[in-house]
C-alpha positions as CSV (number, residue, x, y, z in Angstrom):
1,X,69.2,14.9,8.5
2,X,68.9,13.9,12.2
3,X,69.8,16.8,14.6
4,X,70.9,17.2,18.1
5,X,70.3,14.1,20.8
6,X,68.2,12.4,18.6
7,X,71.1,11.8,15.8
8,X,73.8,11.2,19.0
9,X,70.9,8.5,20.4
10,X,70.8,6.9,17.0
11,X,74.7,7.0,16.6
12,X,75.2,5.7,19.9
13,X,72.8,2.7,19.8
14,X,74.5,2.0,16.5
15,X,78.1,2.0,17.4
16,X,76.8,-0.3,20.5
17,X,75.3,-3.0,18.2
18,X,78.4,-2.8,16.1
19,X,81.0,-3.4,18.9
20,X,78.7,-6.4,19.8
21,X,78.7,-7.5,16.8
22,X,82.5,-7.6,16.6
23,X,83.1,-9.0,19.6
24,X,80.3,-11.9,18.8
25,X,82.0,-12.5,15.6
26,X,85.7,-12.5,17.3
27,X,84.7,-14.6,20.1
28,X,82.4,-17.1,18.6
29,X,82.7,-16.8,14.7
30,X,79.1,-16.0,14.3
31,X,76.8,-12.9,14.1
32,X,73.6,-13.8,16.1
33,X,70.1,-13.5,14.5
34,X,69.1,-11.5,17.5
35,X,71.8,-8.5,17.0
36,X,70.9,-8.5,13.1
37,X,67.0,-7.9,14.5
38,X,68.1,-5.1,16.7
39,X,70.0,-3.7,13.7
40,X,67.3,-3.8,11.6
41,X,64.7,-2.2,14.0
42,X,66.5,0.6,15.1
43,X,67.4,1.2,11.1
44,X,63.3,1.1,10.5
45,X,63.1,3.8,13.5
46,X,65.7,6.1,12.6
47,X,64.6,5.7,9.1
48,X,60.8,6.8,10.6
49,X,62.9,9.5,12.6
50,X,64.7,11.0,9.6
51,X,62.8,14.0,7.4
52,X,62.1,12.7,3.6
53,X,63.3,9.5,4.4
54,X,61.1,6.6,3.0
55,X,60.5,3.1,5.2
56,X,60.2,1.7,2.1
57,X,63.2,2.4,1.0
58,X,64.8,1.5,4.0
59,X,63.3,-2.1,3.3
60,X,64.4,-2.2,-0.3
61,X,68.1,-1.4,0.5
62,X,68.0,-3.9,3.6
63,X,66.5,-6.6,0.8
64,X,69.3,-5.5,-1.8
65,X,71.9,-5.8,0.9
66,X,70.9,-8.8,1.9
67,X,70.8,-10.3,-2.1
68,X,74.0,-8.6,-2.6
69,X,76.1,-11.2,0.0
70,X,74.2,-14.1,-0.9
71,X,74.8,-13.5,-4.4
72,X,78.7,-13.4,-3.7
73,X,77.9,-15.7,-1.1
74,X,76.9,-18.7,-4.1
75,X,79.3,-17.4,-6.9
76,X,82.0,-18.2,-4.4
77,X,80.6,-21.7,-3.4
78,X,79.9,-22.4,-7.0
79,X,83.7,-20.9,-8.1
80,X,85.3,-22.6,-4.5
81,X,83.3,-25.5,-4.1
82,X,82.5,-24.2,0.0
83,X,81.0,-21.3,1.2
84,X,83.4,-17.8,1.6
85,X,80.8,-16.4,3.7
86,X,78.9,-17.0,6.5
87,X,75.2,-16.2,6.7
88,X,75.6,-14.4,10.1
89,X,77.6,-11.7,7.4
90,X,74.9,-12.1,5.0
91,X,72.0,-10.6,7.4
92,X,74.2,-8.7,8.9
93,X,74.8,-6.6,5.7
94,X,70.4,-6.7,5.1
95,X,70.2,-5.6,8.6
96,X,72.7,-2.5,8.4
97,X,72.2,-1.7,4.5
98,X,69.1,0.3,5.8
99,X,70.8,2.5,8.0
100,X,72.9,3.6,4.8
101,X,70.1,3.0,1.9
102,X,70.6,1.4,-1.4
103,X,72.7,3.9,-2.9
104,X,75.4,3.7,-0.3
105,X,75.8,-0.6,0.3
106,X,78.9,-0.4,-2.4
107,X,81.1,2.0,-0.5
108,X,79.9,0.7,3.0
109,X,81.2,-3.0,1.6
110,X,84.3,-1.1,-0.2
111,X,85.2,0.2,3.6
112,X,84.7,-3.0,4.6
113,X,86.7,-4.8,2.5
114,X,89.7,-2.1,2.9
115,X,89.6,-2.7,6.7
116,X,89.8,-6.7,6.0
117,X,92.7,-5.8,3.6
118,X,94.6,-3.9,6.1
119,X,94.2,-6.3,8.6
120,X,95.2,-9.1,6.7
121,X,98.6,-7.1,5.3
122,X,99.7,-6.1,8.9
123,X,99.2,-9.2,10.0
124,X,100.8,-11.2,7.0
125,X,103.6,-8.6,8.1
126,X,103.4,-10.0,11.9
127,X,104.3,-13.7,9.9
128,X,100.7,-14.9,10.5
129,X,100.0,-17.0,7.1
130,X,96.6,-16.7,5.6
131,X,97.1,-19.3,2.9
132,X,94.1,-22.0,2.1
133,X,90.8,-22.1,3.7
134,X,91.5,-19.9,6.9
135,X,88.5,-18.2,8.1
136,X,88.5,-14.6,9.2
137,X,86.0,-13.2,10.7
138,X,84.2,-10.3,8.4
139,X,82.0,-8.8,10.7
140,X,84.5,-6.6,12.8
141,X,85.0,-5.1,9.5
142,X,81.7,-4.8,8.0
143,X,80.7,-2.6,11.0
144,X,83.4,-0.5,10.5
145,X,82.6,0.3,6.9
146,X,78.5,0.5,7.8
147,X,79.1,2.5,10.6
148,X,81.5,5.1,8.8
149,X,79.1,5.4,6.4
150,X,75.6,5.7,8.7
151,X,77.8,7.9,11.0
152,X,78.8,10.4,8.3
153,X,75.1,10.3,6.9
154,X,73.3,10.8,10.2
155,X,75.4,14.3,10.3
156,X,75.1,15.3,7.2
157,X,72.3,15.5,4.3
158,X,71.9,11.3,3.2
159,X,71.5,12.0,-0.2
160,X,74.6,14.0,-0.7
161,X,76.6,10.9,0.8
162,X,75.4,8.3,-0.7
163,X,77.4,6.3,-3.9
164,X,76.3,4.1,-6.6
165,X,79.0,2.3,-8.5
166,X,78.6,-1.0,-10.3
167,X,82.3,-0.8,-10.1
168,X,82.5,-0.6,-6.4
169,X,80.2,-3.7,-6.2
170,X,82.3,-6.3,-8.5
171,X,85.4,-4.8,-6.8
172,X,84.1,-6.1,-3.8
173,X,82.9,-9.6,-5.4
174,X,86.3,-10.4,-6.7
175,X,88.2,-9.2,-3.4
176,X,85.6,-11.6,-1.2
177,X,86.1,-14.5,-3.8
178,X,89.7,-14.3,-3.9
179,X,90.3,-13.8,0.0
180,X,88.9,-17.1,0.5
């Protein structure tokens, strides 16, 4: 468990990367390759920074994250015939899936998806129409689910936080396959 300034330092630098990522992903419909780097390195140092955490680790859940989305990524062009999601998305999820480890990607994507869900109903509500191919950006809302997550871990013992459900992860296949 982080303590003290260096756990606020962490959280801060990570809530800053996601709101840039948000805005990027509002504003220009992508997730840059250099924000996904930053992501990533300052996962690999609080992961160094963190007592009984495991780099290694770190790099395994940033490789299964990363699989994860481009899995979903080819069932829904092979299902759809086009791509649901961007690749922007798809490293973004490697790059943050260390911050939360391997254990923890379902219920960061199940936040994720929620917050997409929710926007989508309010707005549906508002009379926008989200029938056919409409894109949406998905990165405002992965942040928020990786960052609830990383943000209750870095205050409390990881381990203890962290979910695995197979359940959780087709939940989140067939939501993302039928949004699009």
């Amino acid at each position: 468990m982080l303590v003290g300034t260096q756990a606020l330092l962490f959280a801060l630098a990570l809530t800053v990367l996601m709101a840039t990522v948000t805005v990027y992903d509002i504003k220009f419909g992508i997730i840059p390759d250099f924000i996904n780097i930053a992501i990533f390195v300052m996962g690999l140092l609080m992961v160094a920074a963190t007592p009984g955490s495991s780099i290694l680790e770190g790099v395994i859940a940033s490789a299964l994250g990363l699989f994860l989305l481009l899995l979903v990524r080819a069932l829904h062009g092979a299902i759809k015939g086009y791509d649901g999601i961007g690749l922007g998305d798809v490293k973004f999820v490697g790059a943050t899936s260390i911050w939360v480890g391997w254990e923890s990607i379902a219920a960061s994507l199940t936040i994720s998806c929620l917050s997409a869900l929710l926007m989508i109903v309010a707005l549906s509500w508002r009379g926008v129409n989200f029938q056919g191919r409409q894109k949406i950006p998905f990165g405002p809302h992965l942040a928020v689910g990786f960052l609830i997550v990383a943000s209750i871990q870095m205050y409390t013992d990881r381990k203890s936080t962290r979910l695995n459900s197979s359940h959780t992860v087709i939940s989140y296949a067939v939501f993302c396959l039928k949004k699009k």
